[in-house]
Residue, then its C-alpha position, 0 to 999 in steps of 0.5 A: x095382193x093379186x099378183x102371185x106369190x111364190x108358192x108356199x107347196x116348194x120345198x125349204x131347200x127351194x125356198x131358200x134357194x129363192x131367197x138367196x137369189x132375191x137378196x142377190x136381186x136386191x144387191x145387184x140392183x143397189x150396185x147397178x140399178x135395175x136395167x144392168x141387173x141381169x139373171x147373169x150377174x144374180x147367178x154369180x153372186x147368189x152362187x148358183x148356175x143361170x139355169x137354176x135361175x131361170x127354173x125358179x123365175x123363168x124370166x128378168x121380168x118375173x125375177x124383179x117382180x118377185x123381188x118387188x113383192x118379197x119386199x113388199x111382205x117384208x115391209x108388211x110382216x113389219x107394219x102389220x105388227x102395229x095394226x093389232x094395237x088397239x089405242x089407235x095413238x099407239x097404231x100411228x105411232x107403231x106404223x110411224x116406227x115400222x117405216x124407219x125399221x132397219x129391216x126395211x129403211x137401210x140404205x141398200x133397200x132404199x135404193x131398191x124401192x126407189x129403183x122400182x119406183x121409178x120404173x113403176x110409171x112405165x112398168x105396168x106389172x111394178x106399178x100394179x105390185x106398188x099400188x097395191x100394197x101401198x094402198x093396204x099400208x095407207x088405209x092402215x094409216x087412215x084407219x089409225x087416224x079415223x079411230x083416233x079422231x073418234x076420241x080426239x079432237x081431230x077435225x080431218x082425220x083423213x088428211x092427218x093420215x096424209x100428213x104423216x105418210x108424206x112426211x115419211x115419204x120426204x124422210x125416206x127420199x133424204x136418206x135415200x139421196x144421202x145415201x148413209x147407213x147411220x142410226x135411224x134415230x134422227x128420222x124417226x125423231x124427226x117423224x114423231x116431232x112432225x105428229x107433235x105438231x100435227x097432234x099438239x093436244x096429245x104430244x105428251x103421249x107421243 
């Protein structure tokens, strides 16, 4: 991603600090949504003075955007663990799971990326942020897919890649409108059965 990160050179009492200020970023914007969080309210709850804040991110913009990126190197942390797998069935299937990891699909952090989704439109910044990295995963998915259609018969692998992440995509807006924390099983089923119907000739192995 070419929008910076924070810097690995800060010390681990200062990395710290920055990651409880961004889970009390990612807390504030799940009880108030992203235009009543404020460095203010982030402060009080993550426990540290304004201008620690302030110090480490300068701006609410810069805040937010740093927050935006921390997600999205956590969710990628998750999906890259997939990636290394060389049976490209199994690629999909590890990618399918990684997007219904608790880590990354609670109710908490569904309501904050699609908080940031929403600005992404008129947020240049959040937009450049979201491209990017949701670019990276999907060509994870298109890559899975060509492999796969190397050694099955798959006649478009390109829209079985789309198939499956905006299948994802639908399952992640119902929980994020039911707005429930309960097991991630019936997604994820829900997941696999739709790349059954997608791959009938190989749902014994899925």
């Amino acid at each position: 991603m070419s929008v910076s990160s924070p810097s690995e050179k800060i010390s681990r009492t200062s990395q710290r600090t920055r990651a409880r200020i961004v889970e009390s970023v990612v807390e504030m914007i799940t009880r108030h949504g992203i235009s009543g969080t404020t460095i203010a309210n982030v402060a009080k709850n993550a426990g540290v003075s304004q201008g620690v804040v302030v110090f480490h991110f300068k701006t609410k913009e810069h805040l937010l955007a740093q927050t935006l990126i921390a997600l999205f190197d956590e969710y990628r942390q998750t999906w890259m663990e997939a990636v290394v797998v060389a049976d490209p069935l199994e690629r999909i299937l590890g990618l399918i799971k990684a997007d219904f990891d608790a880590r990354i699909c609670s109710r908490a952090k569904l309501a904050v990326w699609f908080a940031f989704w929403g600005e992404a439109r008129a947020k240049p910044l959040y937009n450049q942020i979201c491209s990017e990295a949701e670019e990276e995963r999907a060509a994870a998915m298109r890559e899975a897919c060509i492999d796969l259609a190397i050694k099955a018969d798959i006649a478009d692998p390109l829209l079985l890649a789309h198939s499956i992440d905006a299948h994802t995509d639908g399952l992640w807006l119902q929980l994020h409108i039911q707005g429930k924390d309960d097991s991630l099983d019936e997604p994820i089923e829900s997941a696999l059965g739709h790349l059954r119907l997608l791959l009938p000739h190989l749902a014994g192995r899925i």
